[in-house]
PDBQT receptor file of N, H, CA, C and O in Angstrom, charges set to zero:
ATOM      1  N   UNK A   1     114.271 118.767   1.862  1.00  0.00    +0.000 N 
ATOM      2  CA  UNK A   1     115.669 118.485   1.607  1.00  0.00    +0.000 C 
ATOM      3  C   UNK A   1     116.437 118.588   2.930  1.00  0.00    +0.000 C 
ATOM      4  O   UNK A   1     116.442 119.665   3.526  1.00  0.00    +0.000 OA
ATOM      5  N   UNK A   2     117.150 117.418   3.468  1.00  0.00    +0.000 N 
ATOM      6  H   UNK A   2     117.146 116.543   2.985  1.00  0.00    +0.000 HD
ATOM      7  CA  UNK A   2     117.795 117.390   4.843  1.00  0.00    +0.000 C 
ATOM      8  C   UNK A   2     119.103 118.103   4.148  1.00  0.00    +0.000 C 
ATOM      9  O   UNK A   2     119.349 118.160   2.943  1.00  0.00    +0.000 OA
ATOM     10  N   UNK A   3     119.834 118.603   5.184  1.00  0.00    +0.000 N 
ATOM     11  H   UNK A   3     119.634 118.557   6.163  1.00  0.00    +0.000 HD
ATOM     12  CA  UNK A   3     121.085 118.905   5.311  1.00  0.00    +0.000 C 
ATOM     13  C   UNK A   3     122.178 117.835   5.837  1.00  0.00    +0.000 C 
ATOM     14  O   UNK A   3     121.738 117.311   6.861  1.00  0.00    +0.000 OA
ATOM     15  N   UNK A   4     123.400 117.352   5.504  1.00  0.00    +0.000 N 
ATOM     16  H   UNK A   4     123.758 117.778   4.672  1.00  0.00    +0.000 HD
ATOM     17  CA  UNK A   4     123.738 116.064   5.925  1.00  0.00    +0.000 C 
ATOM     18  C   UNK A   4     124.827 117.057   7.029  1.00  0.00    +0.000 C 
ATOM     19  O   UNK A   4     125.393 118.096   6.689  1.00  0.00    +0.000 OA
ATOM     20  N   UNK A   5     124.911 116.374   8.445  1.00  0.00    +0.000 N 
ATOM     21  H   UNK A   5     124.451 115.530   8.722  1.00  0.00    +0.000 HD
ATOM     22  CA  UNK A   5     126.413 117.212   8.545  1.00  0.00    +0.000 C 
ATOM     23  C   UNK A   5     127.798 116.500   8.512  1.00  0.00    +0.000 C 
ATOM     24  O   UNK A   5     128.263 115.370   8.361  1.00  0.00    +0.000 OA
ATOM     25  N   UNK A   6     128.092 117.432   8.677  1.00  0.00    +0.000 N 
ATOM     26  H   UNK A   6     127.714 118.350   8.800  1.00  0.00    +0.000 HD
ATOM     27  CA  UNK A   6     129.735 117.261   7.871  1.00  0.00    +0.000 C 
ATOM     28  C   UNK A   6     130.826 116.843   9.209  1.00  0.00    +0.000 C 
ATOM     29  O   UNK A   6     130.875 117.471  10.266  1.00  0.00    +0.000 OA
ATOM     30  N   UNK A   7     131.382 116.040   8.980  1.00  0.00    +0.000 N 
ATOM     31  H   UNK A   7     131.342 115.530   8.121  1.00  0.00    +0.000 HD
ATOM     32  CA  UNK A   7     132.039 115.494  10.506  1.00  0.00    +0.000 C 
ATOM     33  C   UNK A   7     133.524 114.995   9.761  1.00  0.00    +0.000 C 
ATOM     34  O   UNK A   7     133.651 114.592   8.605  1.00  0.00    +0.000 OA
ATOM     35  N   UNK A   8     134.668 115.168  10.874  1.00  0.00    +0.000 N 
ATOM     36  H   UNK A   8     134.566 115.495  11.813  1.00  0.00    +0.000 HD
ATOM     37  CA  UNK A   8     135.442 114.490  10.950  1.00  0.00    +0.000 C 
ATOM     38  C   UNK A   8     136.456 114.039  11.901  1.00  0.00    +0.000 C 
ATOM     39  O   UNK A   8     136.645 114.751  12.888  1.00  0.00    +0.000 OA
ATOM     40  N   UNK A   9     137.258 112.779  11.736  1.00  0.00    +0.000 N 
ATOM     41  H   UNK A   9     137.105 112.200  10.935  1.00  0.00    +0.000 HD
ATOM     42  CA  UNK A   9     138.101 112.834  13.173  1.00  0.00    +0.000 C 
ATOM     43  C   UNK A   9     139.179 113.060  12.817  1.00  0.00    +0.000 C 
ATOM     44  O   UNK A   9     139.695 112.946  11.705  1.00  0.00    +0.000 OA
ATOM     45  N   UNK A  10     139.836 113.625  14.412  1.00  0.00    +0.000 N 
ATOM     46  H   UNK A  10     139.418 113.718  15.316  1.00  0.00    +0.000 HD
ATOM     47  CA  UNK A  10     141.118 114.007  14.363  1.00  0.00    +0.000 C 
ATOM     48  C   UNK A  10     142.342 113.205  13.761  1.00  0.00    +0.000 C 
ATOM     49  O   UNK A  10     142.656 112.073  14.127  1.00  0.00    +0.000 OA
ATOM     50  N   UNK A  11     143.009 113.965  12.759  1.00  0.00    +0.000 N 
ATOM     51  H   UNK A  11     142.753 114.885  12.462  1.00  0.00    +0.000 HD
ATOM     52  CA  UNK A  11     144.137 113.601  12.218  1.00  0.00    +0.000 C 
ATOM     53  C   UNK A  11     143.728 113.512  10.750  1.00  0.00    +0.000 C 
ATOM     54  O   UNK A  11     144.587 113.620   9.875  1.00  0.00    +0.000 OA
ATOM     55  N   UNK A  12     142.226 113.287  10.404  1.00  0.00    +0.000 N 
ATOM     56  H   UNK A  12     141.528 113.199  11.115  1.00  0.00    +0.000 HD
ATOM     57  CA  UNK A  12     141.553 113.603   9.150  1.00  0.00    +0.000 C 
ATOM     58  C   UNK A  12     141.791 114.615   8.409  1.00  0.00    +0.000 C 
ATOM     59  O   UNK A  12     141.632 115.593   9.139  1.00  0.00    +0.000 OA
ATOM     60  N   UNK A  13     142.133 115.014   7.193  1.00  0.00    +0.000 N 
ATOM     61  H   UNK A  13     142.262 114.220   6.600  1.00  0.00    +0.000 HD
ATOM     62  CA  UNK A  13     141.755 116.620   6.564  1.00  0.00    +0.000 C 
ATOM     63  C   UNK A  13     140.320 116.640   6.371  1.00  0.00    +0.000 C 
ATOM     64  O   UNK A  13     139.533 115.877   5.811  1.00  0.00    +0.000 OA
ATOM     65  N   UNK A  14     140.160 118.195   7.262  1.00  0.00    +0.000 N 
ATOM     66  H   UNK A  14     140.799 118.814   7.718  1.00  0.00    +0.000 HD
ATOM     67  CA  UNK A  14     138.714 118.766   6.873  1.00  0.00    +0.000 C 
ATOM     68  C   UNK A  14     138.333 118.669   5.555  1.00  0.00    +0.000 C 
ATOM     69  O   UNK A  14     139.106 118.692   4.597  1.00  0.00    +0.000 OA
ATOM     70  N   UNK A  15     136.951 118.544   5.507  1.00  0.00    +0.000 N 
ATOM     71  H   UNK A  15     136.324 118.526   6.285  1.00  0.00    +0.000 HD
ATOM     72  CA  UNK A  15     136.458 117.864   4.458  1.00  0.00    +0.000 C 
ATOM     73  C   UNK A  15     135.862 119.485   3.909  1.00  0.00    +0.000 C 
ATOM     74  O   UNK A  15     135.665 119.531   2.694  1.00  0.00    +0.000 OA
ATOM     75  N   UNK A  16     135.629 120.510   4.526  1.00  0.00    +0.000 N 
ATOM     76  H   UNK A  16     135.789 120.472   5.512  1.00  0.00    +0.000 HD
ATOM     77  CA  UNK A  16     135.403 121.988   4.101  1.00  0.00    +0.000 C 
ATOM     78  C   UNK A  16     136.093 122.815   5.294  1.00  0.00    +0.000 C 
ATOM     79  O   UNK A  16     136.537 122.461   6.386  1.00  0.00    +0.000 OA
ATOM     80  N   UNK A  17     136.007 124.030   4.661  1.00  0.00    +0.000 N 
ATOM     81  H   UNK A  17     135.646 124.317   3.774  1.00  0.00    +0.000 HD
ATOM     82  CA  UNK A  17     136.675 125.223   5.467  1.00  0.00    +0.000 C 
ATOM     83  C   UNK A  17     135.453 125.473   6.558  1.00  0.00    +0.000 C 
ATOM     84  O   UNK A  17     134.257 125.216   6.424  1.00  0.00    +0.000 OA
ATOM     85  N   UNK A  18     136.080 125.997   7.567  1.00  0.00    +0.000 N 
ATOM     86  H   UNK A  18     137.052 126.205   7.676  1.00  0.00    +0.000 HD
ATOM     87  CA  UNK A  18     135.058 126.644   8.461  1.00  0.00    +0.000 C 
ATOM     88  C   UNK A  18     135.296 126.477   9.892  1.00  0.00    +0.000 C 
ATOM     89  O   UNK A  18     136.511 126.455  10.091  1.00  0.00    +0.000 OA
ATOM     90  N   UNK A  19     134.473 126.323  11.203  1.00  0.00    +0.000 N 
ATOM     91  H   UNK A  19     133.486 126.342  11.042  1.00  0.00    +0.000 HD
ATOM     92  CA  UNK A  19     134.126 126.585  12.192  1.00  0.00    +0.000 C 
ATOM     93  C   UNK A  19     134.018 124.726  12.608  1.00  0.00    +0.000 C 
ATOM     94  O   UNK A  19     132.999 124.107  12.301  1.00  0.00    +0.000 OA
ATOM     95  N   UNK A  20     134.770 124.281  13.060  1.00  0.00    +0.000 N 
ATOM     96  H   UNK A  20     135.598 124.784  13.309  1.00  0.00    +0.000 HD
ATOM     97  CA  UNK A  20     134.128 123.196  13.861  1.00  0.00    +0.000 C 
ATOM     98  C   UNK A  20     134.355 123.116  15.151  1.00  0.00    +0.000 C 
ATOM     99  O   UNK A  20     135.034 123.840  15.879  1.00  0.00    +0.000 OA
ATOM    100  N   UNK A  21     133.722 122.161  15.383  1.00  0.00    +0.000 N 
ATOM    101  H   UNK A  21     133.170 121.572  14.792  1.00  0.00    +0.000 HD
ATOM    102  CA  UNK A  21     133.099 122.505  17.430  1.00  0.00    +0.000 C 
ATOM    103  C   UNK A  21     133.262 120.780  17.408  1.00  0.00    +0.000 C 
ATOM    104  O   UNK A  21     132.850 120.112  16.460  1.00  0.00    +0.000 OA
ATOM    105  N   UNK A  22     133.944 120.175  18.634  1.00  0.00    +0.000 N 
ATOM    106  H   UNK A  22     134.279 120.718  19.405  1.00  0.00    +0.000 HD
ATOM    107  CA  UNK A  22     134.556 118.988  19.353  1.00  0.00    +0.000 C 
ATOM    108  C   UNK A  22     132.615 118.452  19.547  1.00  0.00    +0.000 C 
ATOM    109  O   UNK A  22     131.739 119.267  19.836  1.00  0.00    +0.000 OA
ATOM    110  N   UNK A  23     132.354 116.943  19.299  1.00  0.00    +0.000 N 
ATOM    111  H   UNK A  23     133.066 116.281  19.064  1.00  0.00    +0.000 HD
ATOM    112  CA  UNK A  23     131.076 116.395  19.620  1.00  0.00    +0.000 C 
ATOM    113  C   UNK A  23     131.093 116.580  20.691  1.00  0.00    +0.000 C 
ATOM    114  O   UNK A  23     130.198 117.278  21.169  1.00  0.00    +0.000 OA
ATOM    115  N   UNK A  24     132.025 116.086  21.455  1.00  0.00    +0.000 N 
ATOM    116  H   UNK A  24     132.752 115.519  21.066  1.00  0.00    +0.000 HD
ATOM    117  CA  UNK A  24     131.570 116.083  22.983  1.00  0.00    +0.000 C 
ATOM    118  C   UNK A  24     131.893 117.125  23.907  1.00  0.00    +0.000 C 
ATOM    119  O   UNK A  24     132.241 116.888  25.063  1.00  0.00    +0.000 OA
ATOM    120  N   UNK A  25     131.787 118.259  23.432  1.00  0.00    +0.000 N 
ATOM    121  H   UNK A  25     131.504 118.452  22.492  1.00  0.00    +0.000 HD
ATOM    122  CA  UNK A  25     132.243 119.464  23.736  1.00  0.00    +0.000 C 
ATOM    123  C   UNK A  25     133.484 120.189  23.865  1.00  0.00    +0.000 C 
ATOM    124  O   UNK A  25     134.436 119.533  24.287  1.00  0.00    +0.000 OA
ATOM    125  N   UNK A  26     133.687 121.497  23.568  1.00  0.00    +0.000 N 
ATOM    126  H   UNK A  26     132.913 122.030  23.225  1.00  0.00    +0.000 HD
ATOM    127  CA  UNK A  26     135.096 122.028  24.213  1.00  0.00    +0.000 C 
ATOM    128  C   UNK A  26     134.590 123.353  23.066  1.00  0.00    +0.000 C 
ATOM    129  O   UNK A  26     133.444 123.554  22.665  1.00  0.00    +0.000 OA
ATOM    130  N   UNK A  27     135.664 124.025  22.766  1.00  0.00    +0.000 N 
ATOM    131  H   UNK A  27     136.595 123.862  23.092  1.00  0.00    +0.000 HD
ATOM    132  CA  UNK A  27     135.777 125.170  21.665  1.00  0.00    +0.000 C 
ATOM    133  C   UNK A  27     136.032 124.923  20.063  1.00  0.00    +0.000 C 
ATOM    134  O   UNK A  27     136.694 124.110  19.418  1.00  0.00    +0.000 OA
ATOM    135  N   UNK A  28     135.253 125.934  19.772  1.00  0.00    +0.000 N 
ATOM    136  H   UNK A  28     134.716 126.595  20.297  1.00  0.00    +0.000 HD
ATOM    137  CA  UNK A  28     135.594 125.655  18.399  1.00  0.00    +0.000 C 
ATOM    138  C   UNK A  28     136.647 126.059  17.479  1.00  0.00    +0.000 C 
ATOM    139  O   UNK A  28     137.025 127.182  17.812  1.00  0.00    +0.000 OA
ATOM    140  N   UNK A  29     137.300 125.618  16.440  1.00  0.00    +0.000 N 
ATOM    141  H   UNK A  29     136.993 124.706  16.169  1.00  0.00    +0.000 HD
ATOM    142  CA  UNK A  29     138.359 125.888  16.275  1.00  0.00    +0.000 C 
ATOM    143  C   UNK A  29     138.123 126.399  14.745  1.00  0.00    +0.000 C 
ATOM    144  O   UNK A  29     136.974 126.104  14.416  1.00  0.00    +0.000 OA
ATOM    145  N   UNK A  30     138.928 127.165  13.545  1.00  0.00    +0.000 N 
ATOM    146  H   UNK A  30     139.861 127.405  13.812  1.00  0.00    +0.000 HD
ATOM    147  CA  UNK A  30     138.475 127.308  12.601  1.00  0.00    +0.000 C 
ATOM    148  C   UNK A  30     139.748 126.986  11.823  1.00  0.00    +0.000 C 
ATOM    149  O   UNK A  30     140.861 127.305  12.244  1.00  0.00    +0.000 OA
ATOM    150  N   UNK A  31     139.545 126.345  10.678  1.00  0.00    +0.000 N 
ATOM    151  H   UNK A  31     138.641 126.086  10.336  1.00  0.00    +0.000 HD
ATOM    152  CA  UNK A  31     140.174 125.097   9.801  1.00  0.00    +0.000 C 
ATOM    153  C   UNK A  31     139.922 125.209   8.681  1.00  0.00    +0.000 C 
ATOM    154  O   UNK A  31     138.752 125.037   8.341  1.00  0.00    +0.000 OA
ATOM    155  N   UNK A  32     141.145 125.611   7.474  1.00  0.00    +0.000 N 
ATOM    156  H   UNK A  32     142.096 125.750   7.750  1.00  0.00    +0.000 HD
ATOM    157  CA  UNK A  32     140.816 125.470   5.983  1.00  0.00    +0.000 C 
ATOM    158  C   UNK A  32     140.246 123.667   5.891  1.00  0.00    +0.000 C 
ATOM    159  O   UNK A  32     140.012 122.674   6.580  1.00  0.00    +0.000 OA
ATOM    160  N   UNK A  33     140.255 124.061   4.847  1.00  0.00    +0.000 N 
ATOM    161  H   UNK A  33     140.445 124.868   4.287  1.00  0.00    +0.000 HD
ATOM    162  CA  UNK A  33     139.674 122.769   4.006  1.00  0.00    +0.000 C 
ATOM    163  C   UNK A  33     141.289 122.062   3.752  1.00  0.00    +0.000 C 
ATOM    164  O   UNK A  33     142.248 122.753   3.407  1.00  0.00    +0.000 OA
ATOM    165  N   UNK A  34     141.358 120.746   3.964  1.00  0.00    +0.000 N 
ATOM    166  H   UNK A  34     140.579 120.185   4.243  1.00  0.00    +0.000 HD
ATOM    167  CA  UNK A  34     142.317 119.802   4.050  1.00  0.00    +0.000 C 
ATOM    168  C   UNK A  34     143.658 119.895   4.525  1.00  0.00    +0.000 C 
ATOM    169  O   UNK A  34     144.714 119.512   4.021  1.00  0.00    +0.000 OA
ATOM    170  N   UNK A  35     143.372 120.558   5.736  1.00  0.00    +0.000 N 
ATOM    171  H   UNK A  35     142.514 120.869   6.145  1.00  0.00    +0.000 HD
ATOM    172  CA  UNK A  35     144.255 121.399   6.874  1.00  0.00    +0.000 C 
ATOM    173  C   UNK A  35     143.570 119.605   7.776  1.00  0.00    +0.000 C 
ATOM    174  O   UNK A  35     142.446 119.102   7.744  1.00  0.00    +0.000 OA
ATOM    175  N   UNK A  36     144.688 119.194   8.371  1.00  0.00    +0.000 N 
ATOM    176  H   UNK A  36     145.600 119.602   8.397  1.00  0.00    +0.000 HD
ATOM    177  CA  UNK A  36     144.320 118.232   9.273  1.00  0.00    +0.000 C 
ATOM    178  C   UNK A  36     143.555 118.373  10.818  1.00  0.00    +0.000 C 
ATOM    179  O   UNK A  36     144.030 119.195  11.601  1.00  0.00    +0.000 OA
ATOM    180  N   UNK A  37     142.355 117.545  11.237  1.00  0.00    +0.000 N 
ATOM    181  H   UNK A  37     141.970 116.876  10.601  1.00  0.00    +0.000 HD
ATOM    182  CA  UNK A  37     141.912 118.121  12.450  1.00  0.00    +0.000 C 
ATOM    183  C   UNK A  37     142.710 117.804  13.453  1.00  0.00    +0.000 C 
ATOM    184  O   UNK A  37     143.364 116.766  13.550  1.00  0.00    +0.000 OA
ATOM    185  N   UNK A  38     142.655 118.871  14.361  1.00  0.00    +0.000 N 
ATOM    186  H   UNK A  38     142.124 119.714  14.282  1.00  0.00    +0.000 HD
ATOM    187  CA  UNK A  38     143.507 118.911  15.085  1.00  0.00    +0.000 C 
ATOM    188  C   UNK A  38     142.783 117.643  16.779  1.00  0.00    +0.000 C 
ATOM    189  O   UNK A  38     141.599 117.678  17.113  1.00  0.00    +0.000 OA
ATOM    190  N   UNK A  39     143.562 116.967  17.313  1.00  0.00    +0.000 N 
ATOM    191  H   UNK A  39     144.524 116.938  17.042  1.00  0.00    +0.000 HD
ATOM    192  CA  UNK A  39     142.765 116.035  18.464  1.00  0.00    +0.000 C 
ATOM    193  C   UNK A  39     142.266 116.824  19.433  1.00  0.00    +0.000 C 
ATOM    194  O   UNK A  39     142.812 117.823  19.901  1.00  0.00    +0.000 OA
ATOM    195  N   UNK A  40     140.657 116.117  19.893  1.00  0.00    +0.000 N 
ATOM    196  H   UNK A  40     140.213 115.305  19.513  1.00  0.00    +0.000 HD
ATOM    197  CA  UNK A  40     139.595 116.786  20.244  1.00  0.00    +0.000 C 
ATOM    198  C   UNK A  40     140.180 117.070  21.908  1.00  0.00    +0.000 C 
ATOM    199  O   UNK A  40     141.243 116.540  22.234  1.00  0.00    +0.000 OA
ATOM    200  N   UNK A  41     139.331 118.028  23.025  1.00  0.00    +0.000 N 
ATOM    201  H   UNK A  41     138.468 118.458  22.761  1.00  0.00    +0.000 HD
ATOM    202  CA  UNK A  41     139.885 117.514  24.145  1.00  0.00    +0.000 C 
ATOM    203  C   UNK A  41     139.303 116.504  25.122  1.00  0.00    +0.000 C 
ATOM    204  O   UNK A  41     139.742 116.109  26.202  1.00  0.00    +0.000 OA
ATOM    205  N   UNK A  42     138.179 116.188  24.442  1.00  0.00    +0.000 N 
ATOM    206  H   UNK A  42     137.822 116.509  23.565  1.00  0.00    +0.000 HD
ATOM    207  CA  UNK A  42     137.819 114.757  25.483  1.00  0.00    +0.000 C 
ATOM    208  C   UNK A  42     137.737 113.777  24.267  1.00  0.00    +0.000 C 
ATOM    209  O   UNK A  42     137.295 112.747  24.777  1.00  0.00    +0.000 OA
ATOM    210  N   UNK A  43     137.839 113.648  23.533  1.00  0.00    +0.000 N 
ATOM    211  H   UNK A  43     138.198 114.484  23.118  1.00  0.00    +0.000 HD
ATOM    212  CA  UNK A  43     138.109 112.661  22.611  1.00  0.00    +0.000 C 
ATOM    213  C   UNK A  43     137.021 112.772  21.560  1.00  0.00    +0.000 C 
ATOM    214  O   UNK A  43     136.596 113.927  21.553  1.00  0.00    +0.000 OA
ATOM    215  N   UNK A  44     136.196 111.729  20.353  1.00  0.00    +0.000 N 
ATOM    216  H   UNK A  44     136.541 110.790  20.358  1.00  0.00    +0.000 HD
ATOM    217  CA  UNK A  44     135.459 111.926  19.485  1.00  0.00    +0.000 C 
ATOM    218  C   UNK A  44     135.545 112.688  18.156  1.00  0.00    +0.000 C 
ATOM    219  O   UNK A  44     136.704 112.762  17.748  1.00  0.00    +0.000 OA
ATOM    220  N   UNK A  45     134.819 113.153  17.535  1.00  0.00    +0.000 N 
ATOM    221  H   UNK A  45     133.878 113.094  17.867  1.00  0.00    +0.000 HD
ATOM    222  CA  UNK A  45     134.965 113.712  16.414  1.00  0.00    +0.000 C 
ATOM    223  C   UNK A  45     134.479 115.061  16.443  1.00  0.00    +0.000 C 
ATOM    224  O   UNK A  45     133.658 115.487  17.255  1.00  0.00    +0.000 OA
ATOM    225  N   UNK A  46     135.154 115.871  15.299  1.00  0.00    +0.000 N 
ATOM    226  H   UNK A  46     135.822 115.526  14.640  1.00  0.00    +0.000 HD
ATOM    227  CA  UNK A  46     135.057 117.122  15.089  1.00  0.00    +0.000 C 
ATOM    228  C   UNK A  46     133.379 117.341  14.260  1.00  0.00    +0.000 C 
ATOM    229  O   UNK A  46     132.860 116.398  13.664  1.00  0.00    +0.000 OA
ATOM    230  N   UNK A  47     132.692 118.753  14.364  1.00  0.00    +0.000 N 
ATOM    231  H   UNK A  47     133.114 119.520  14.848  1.00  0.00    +0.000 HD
ATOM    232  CA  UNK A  47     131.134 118.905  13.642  1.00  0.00    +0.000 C 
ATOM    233  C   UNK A  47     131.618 120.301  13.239  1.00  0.00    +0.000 C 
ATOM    234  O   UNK A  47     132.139 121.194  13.906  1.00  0.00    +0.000 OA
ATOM    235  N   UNK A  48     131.261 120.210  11.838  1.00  0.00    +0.000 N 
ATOM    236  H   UNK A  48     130.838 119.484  11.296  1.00  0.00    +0.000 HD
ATOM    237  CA  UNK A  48     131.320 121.600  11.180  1.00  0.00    +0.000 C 
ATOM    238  C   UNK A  48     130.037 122.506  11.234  1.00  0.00    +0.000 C 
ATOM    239  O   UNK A  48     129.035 122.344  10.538  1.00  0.00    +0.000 OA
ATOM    240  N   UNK A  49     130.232 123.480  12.170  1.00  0.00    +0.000 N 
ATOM    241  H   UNK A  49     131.046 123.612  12.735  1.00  0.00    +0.000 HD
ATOM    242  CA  UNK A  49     129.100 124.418  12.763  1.00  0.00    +0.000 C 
ATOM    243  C   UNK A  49     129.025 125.415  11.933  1.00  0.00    +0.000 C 
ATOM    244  O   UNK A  49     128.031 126.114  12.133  1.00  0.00    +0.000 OA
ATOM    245  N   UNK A  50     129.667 125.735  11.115  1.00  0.00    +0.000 N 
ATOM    246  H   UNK A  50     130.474 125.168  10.953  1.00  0.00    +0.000 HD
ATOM    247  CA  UNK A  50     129.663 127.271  10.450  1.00  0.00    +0.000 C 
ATOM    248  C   UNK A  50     130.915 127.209   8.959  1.00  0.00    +0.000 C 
ATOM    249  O   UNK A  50     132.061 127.601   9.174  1.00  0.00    +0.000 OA
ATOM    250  N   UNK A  51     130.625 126.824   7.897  1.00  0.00    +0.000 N 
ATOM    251  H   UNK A  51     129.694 126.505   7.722  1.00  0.00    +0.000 HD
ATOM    252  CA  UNK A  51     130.803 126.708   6.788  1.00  0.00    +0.000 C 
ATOM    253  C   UNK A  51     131.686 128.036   6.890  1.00  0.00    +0.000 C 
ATOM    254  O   UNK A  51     131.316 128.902   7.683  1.00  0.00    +0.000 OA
ATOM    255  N   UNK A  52     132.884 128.243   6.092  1.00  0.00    +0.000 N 
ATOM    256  H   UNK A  52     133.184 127.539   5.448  1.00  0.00    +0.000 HD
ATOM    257  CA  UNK A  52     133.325 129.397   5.379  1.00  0.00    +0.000 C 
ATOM    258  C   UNK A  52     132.202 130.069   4.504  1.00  0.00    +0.000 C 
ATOM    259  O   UNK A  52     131.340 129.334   4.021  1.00  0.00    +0.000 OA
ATOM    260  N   UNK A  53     132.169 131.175   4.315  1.00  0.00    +0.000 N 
ATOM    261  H   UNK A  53     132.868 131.772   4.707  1.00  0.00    +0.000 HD
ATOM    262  CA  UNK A  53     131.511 131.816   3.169  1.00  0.00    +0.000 C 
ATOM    263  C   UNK A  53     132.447 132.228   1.936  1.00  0.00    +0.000 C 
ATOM    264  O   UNK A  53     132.659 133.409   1.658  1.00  0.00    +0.000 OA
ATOM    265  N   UNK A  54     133.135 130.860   1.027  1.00  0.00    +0.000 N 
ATOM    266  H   UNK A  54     132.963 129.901   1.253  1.00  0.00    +0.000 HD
ATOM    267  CA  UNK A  54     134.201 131.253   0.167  1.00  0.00    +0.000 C 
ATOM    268  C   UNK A  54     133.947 129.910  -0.369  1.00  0.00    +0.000 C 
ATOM    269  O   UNK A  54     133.218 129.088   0.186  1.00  0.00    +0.000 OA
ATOM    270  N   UNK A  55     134.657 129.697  -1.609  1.00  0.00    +0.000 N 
ATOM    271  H   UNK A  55     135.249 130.365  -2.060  1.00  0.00    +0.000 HD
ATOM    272  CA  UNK A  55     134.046 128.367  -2.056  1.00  0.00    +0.000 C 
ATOM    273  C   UNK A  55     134.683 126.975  -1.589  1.00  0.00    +0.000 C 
ATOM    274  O   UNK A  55     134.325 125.881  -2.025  1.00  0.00    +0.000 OA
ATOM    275  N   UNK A  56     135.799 127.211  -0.524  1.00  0.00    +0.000 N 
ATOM    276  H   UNK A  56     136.090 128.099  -0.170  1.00  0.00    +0.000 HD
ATOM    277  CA  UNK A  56     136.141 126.409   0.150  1.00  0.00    +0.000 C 
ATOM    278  C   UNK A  56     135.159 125.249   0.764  1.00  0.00    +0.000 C 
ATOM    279  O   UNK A  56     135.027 124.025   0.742  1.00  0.00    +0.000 OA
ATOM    280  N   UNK A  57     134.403 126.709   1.467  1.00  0.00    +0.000 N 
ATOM    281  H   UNK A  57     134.510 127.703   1.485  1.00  0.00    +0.000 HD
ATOM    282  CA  UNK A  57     133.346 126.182   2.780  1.00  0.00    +0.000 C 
ATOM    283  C   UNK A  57     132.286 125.874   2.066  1.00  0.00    +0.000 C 
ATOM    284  O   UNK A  57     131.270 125.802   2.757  1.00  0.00    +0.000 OA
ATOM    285  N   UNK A  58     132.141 125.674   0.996  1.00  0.00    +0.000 N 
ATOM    286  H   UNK A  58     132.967 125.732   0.435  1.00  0.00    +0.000 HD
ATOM    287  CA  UNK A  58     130.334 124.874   0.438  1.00  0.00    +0.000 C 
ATOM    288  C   UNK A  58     130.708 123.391  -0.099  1.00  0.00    +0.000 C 
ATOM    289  O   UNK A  58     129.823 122.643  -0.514  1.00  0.00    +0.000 OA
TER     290      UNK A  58
């Protein structure tokens, strides 16, 4: 069973709560669920690295 990951771009609402980290690098930022992403700093899309542990983040 793959895991799919969970991505979105800036100005999107997060699609779950949690930890996401910029594709093309920078820091990660942490974001309810349909809280809008905030723009990356070199541009691209946001990767959700670390799920909430609440039923937000599943």
């Amino acid at each position: 069973m793959s895991k799919q990951k969970v991505t979105g771009s800036p100005g999107e609402a997060a699609p779950k709560s949690g930890q996401y980290k910029p594709v093309k690098g920078g820091n990660e930022v942490t974001v309810p669920k349909g809280t809008t992403l905030p723009p990356t700093p070199k541009g691209g899309d946001w990767v959700l690295v670390d799920p909430s542990k609440n039923k937000s983040g599943k």
